[in-house]
N, C-alpha and C positions, 0 to 999 in steps of 0.2 A: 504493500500500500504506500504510495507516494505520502509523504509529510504534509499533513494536512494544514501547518503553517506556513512553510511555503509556498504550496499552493493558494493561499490567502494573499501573501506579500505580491506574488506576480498577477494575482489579479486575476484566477482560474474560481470564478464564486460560486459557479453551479458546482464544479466538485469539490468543493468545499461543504457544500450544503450534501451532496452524496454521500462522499465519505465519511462526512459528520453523524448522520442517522446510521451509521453501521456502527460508527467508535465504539468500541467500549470501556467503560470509565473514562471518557475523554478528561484532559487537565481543563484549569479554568481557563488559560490561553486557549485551549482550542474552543471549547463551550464560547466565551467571545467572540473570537472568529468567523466561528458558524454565524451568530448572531448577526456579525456584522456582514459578513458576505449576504446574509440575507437581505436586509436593508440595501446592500449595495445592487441588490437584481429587483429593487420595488416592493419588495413585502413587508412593508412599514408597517401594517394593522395587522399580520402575520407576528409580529413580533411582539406588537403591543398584547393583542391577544394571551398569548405564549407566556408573557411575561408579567402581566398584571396581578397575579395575586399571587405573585414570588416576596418573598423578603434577602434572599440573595444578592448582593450588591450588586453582582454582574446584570441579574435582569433589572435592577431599578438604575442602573447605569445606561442599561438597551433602549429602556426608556425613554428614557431623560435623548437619548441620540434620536431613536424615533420621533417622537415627539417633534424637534428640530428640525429633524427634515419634511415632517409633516407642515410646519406651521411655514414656512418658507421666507416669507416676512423679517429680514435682518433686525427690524426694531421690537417685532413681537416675541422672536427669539431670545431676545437678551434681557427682553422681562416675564419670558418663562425660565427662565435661566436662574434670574435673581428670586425667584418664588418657588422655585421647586427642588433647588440644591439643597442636597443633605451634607451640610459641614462638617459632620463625624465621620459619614461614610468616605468624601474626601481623605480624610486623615488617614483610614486604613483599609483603605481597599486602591490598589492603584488599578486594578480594571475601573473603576467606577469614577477616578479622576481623568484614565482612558475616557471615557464619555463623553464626559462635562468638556475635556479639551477639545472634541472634535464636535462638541455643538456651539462653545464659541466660534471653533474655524469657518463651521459653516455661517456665521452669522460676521464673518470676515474681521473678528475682533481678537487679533493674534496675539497682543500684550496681555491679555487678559487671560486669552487660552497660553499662553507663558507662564503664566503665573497660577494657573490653573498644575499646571503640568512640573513645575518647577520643583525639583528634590524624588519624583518619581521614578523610580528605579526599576526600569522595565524597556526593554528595548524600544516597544510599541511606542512608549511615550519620548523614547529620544528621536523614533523618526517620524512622530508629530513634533518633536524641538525642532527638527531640520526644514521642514516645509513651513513652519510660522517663522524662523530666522529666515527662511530664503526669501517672504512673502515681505520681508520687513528687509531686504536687502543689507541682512547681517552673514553673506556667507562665511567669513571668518571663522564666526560661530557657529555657524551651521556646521561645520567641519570637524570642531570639533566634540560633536554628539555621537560623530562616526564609531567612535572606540567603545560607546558603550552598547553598541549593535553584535549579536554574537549569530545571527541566522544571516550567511554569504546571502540567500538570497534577497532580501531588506537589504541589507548591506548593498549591492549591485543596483538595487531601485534609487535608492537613496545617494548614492555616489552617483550615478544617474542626468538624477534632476541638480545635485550640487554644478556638476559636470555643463551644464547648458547655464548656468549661470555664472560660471569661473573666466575658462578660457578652454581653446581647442585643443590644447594637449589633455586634459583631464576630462573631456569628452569625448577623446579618443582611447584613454585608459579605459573608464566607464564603459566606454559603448565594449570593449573587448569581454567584458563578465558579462554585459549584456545577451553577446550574440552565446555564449557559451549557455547561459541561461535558454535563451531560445533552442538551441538545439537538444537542450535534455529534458525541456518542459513543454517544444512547441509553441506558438504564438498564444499567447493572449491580448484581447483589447488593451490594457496597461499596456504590456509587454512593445507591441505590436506598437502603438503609439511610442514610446518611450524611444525606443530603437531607433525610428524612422525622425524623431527629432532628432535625435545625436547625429544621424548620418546631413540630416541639412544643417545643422553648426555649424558641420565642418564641410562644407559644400561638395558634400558624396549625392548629389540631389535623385541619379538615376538608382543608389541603391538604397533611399529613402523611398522612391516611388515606388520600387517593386518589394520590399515591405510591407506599406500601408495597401496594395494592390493585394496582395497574399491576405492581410487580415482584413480586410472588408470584404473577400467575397465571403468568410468564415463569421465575420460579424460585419454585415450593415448594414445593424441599424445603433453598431456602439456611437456616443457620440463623439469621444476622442479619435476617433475613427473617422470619421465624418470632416471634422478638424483638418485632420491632417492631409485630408484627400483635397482639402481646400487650401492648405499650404502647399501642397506640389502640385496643383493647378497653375500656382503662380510662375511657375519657375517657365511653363511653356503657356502661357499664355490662352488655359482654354476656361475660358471665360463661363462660356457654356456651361460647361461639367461644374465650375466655381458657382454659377447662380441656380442651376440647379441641388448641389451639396447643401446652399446655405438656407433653400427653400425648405429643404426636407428636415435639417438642423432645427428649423425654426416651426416644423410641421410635428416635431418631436416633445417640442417643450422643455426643452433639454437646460441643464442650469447655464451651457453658453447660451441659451435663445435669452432665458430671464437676464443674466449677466448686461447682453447686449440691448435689452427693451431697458432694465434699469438706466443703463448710462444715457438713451436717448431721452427716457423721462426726465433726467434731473439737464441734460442741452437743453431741452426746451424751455424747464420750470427759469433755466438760466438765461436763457434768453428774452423769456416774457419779463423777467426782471430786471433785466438794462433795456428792455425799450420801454420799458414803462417808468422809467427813470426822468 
């Protein structure tokens, strides 16, 4: 049976969610896992369900992240946040500060999920330290979370994305555990995405296209997938395929569709507000 953490890290959720229902005595990281691959394929009320009349940290943890990505809302988020944190559970359960950090992140408020996450001694929570320092344009520090990662595979994600925000030699390191990864896991959405950006870093762009080529005919309707098919659109110029990607991106509902109607909403609130100056 393949390592059902791994298989979480690269981003494989449905067999995560398989091999999860078979484990027996799974540990609390993989119970997690499971959970959270859940959520990461849409079964938010699946979980809620599953989990409501647990007293377990990890499900009042599953929660608290359900919940978040239920409410969608960055400002309603962070006052369900303030109203339903258990500050003891924080204390001694680091799955359950696992949580709370990734329902600030999703509510894009990364000092706080810092501080949420801050003295949590679990690898999970150093490679949410890496992606809230990368998000806050502290890779320095993001770097060094790296040591306290002890799964190569996290490790390779997470070097990864350091890696497209450093420079081209460490994107070309990275991208090398990447492809090693791919060949003994296969592509995944993550994976498949992740790969195909390291290769346009470092302007490999024909073996970034036939990557993301590989994982969308496998996945697509992912939407980092979708993304990426719209960044090597750019490189040749086909417009077509790029306004088609970005109709079905936006036909999805996808957090880049919300991402991108959010920023249009607040151009305009901003523009109504200097001409009405």
């Amino acid at each position: 049976m393949e390592d059902i953490l791994d298989l979480f890290y690269l981003g494989f959720y449905t067999k995560v969610v398989n091999e999860g229902a078979s484990a027996k005595n799974p540990s609390e990281d993989v119970e997690l896992a499971v959970l959270r691959a859940r959520l990461a394929l849409g079964q938010v009320d699946f979980v809620i369900n599953a989990c409501k009349n647990s007293s377990s940290p990890i499900h009042k943890g599953a929660i608290i992240l359900a919940n978040c990505l239920k409410i969608k809302n960055f400002e309603k988020i962070q006052e369900y946040l303030l109203e339903n944190i258990d500050k003891s559970l924080k204390t001694m359960s680091s799955h359950y500060s696992i949580c709370v950090g990734l329902g600030y992140m999703i509510a894009e408020e990364y000092n706080d999920a810092l501080e949420c996450l801050h003295g949590v001694i679990h690898q999970d929570a150093a490679a949410l330290r890496v992606q809230c320092l990368l998000s806050l344009e502290r890779v320095d520090l993001a770097e060094e979370e790296i040591e306290s990662i002890t799964s190569n595979s996290l490790k390779a994600i997470c070097n990864g994305i350091i890696g497209l925000k450093k420079d081209q030699n460490s994107t070309k390191t990275a991208l090398y555990s990447l492809l090693d990864m791919s060949e003994r896991y296969q592509l995944s959405p993550l994976l498949g995405s992740l790969i195909a950006s390291c290769h346009f870093a470092i302007g490999e762009w024909e073996q970034g296209q036939s990557t993301i080529l590989i994982a969308s005919e496998k996945y697509p309707n992912d939407d980092s997938i979708m993304i990426n098919s719209v960044l090597s659109g750019l490189r040749v110029a086909d417009f077509a395929k790029m306004k088609s990607d970005i109709a079905l991106i936006n036909s999805n509902n996808s957090i880049y569709a919300q991402n991108i109607q959010k920023l249009l909403e607040d151009f305009d609130e901003t523009a109504e507000r200097i001409t009405s100056q």
